[in-house]
N, C-alpha and C positions, 0 to 999 in steps of 0.2 A: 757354422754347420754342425759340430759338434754338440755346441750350445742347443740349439734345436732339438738335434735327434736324442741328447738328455732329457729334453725337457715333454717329448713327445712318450718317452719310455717313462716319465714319471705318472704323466697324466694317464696311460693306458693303464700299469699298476696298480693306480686310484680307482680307474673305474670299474678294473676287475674286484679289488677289495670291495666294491661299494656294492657290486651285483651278486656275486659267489654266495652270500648267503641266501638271498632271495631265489637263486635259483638250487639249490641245495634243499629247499624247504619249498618245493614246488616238481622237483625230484619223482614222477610216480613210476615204478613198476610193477610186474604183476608177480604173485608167490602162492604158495600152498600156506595156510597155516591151521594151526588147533585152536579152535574155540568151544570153552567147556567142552572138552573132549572129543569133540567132531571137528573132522578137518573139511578147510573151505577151497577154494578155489575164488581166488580175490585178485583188489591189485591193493599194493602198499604205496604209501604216501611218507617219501622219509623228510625230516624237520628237524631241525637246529632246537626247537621250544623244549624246554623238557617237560619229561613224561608226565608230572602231575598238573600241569598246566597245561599240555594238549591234551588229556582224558578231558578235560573242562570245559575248556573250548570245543573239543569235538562234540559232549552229550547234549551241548547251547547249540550248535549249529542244526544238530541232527533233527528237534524240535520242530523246525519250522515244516518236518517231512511226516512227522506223526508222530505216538508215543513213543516214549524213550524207553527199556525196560533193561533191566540188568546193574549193572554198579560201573563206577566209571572206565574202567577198563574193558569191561569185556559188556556190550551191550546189543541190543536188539531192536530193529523196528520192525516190527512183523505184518504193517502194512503203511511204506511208504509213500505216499502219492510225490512223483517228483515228472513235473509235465516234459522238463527237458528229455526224460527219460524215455516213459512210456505211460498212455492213459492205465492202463492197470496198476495196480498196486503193488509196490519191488518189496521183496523182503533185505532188510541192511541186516548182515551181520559180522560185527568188527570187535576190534580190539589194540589194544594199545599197550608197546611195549616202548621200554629204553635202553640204552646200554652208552656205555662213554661219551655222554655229551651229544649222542642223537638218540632224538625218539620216530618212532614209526606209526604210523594208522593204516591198519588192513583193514580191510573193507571188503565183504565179498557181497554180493549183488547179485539178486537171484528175480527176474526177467525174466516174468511168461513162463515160469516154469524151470526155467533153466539160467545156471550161475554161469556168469560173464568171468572167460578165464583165460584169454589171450587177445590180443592188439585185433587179430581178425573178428573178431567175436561183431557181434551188428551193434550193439549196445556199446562198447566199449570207451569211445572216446567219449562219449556221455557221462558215465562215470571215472574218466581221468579228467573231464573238465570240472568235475561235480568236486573230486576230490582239490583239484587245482584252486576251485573257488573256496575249498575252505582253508585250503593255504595261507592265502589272501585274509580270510577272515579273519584266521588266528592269530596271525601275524599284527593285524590293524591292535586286536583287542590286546597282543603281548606288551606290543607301543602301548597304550595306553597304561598299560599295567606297570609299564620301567618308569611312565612317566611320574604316575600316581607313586612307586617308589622312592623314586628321587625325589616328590615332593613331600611325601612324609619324612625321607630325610634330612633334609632342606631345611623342614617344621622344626623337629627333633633339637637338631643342631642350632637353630634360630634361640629355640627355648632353654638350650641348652644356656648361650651366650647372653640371653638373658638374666637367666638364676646365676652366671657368676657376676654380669653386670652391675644386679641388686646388691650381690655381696660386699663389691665392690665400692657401690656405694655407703653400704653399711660402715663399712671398717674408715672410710675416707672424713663419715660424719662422728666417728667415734676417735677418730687422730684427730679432729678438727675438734672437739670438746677436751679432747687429754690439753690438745697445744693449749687452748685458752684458759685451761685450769693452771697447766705451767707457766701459764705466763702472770697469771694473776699471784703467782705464788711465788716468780720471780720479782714480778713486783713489791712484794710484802719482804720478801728476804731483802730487797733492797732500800727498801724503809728502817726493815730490823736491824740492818747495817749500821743507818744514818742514826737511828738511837742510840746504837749498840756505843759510836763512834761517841757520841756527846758524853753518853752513859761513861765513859772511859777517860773523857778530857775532863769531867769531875772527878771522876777517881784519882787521876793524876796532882788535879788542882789539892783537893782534899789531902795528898799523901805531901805535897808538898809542905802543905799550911802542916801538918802535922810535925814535920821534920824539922818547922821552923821555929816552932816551941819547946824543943829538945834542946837544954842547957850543954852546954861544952864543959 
């Protein structure tokens, strides 16, 4: 039993680690904030991605609603078409901050005239779904981006293990010419031995015959 109720606390732990961030980065509520200078009434979208990677993703998503205008943090669309919305044309005006490891997207939303600025609002879960789906999007294209990193790293590292492989072989065909040199060398020393050796039993023979014509 005990075994069990471990094993059911392990598996809930896992599957809270495994959602917490997706719902962390799907996160909306609504705030006041300053854009160039004018304050909006919005809702924010908080996100795990950082900041200069969700300015990115959000000005890519915003596109599909109309022009984009401003720089990637603080931007405009000053006539949105977005059908889930409202047939008229919404004005977006957002921006994008970060701080310790989360960044945020404000968005305020201006409908018919009027900025969408609490949960009662009539528009409102249109634009926290709006905002929800580009959670969603960010997130697909950040996966893709860790992927694309790891496999440049992957690459890096690959090429890496190859330039010391070549090395490697370098130095392996350059011991293997040293050895055959030495060995041809030890063969010749052992030649000059066996001269050396004969060269020496006539010295000997010689000093002998020498000694033996030496009167007493």
């Amino acid at each position: 039993m005990k075994t069990k109720i471990f094993f059911l606390s392990l598996l809930a732990a896992a599957f809270f680690t495994v959602i917490t961030p997706e719902i962390q980065a799907q996160s909306v509520t609504t705030a006041r904030h300053t854009v160039d200078k004018q304050e909006y009434s919005g809702l924010v979208l908080h996100s795990s991605i950082p900041e200069k990677d969700l300015a990115g993703y959000w000005s890519e998503y915003l596109k599909q609603f109309g022009k984009v205008k401003g720089n990637k943090n603080n931007t405009t669309v000053s006539n949105a078409y977005i059908k889930r919305m409202s047939s008229q044309p919404v004005q977006i005006v957002s921006a994008i901050t970060g701080n310790k490891g989360t960044s945020q997207v404000f968005a305020a939303f201006q409908v018919e005239g009027t900025y969408i600025a609490g949960v009662s609002d009539r528009y409102y879960r249109d634009a926290e779904d709006l905002l929800k789906d580009f959670a969603l999007f960010a997130a697909e294209r950040d996966e893709v981006k860790l992927a694309q990193t790891n496999l440049t790293d992957t690459s890096k590292e690959t090429k890496k293990l190859q330039k010391e492989g070549s090395k490697l072989a370098k130095k392996i065909q350059k011991t293997e010419k040293d050895l055959e040199k030495l060995r041809k060398d030890l063969e010749l020393n052992g030649q000059k031995q066996q001269d050396m050796a004969s060269e020496l039993d006539r010295k000997k023979q010689d000093l002998e015959s020498v000694k033996s014509r030496v009167r007493n």
